[in-house]
C-alpha positions in Angstrom: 12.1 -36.2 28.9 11.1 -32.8 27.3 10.4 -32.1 23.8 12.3 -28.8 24.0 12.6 -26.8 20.3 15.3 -24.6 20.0 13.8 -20.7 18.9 16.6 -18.2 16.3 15.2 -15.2 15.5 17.6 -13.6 12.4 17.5 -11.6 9.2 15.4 -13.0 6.9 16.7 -13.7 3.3 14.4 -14.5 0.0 14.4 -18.5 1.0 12.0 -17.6 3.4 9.3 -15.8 2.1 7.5 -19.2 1.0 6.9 -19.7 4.8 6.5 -15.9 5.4 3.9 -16.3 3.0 2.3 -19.0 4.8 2.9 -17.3 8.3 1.2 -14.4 7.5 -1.7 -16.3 5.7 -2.3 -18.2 8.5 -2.6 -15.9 10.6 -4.7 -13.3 9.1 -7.0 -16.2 8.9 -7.5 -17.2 12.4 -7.1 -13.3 13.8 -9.4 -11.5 11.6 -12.3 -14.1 11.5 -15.1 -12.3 12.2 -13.2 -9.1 11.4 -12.5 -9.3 7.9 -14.5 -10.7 5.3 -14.5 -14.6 4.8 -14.0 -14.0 1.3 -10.8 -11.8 1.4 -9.1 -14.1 3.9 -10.2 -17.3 1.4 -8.7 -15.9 -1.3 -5.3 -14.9 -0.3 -3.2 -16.3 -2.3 0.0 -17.8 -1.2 2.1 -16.9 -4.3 1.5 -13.5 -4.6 2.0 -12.8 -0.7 5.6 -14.6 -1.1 6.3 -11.9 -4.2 5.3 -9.2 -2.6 7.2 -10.3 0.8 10.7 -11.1 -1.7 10.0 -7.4 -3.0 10.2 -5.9 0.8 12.9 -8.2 1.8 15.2 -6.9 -0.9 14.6 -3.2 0.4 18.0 -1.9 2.4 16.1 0.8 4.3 13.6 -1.5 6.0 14.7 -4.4 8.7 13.0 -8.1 8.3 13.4 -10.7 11.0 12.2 -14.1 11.4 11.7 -16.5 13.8 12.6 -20.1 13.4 11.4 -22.9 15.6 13.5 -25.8 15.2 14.6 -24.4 11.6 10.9 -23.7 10.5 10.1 -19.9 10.1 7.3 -19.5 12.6 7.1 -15.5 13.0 8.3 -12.6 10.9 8.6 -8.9 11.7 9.1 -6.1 9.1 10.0 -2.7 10.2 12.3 0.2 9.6 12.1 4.5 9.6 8.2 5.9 9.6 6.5 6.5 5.7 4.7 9.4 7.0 6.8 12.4 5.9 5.7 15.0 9.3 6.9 12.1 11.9 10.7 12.9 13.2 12.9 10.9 11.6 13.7 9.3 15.2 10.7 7.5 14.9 10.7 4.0 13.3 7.5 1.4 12.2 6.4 -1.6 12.4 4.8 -2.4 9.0 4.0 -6.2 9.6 4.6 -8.4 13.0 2.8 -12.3 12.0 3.2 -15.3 14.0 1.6 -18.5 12.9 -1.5 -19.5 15.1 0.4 -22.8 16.2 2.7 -20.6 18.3 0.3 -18.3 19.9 1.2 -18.2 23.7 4.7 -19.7 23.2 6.5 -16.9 23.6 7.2 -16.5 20.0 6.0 -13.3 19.3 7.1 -11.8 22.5 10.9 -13.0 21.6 10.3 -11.4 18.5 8.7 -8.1 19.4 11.8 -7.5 21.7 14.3 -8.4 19.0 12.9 -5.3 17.1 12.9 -3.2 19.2 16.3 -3.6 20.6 17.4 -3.6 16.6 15.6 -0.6 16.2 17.1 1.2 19.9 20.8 -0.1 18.6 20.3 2.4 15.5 19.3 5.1 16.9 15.6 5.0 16.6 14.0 6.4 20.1 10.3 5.5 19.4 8.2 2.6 17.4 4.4 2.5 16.3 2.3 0.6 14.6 -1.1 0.7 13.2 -3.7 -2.2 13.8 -7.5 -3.0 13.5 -9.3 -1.8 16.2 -11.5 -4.7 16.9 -8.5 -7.3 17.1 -8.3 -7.5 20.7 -6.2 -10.4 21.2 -3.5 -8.5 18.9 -4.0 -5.4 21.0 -3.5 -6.9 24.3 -0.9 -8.8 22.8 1.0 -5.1 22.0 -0.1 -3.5 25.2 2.0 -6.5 27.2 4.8 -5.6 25.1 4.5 -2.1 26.1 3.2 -0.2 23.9 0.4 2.3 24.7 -2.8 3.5 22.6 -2.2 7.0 21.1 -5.5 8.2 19.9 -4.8 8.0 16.5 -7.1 6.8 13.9 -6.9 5.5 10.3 -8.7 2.8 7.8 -7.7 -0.2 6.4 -9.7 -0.9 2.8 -10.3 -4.2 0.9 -12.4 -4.2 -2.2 -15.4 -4.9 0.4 -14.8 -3.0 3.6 -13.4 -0.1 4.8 -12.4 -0.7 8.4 -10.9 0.8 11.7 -7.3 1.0 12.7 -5.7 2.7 16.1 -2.3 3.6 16.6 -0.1 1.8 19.3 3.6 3.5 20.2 6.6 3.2 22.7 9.5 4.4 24.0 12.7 2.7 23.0 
């Protein structure tokens, strides 16, 4: 007998951002060790990472989905029109895509990740980027399967301790 879980990705409501919180904390944790410093990832702190997730969730203009394994919220994505005023207004982002380290290679992510961007094609959007750090390979590969190319753009991510690399990935919808 398989021990088959059942996967619902939907919109997320203000119930989840406990385990949004913990999703993202998770997996900053095991993806930017060795990236970011020890200290920064130590001292995230659950509480405040659920308030500021509520705050986005409540915003109309921006799109939030989870995914649920077996009712637990496994993987969230956050996304909705580009923040940079000269980018055509065709063109959407992806602000935050997390999936907790205990579904890496499940197929979580990947479910997700085509979720958005069919929510994002069924509005009207006809492209999607994202910025991430430059020396997360696994991420990167893990956007390059899902289609998305490396544009040559370049920006920085700062912490109270580092200043660090990001590159842009985008597709067409």
């Amino acid at each position: 007998m398989t021990n088959m879980k059942t996967l619902v990705i939907r919109q997320a409501t203000t119930a989840d951002m406990a385990s949004v919180a913990q999703v993202q904390i998770a997996s900053w944790r095991a993806a930017y060790r060795g990236i970011v410093d020890d200290e920064y990832l130590a001292k995230m702190n659950p509480e405040v990472r659920e308030q500021q997730w509520a705050t986005a969730c409540s915003r109309t203009s921006c799109t939030f989905l989870v995914a649920a394994l077996d009712g637990d919220v496994v993987a969230f994505c956050y996304f909705g029109t580009s923040q940079v005023e000269e980018e055509p207004a065709e063109l959407a982002e992806i602000w935050a895509i997390y999936a907790h380290p205990d579904v890496w290679g499940m197929g979580v992510g990947r479910a997700l990740m085509q979720e958005a961007f069919k929510s994002l094609r069924s509005v009207g959007y006809r492209s999607v980027f994202l910025w991430v750090l430059r020396d997360n390979r696994r991420t990167r590969l893990f956007y390059e399967a899902s289609g998305m190319a490396l544009t040559g753009g370049e920006k920085t991510w700062k912490s109270a301790s580092q200043t660090l690399p990001l590159v842009r990935y985008e597709k067409l919808l």
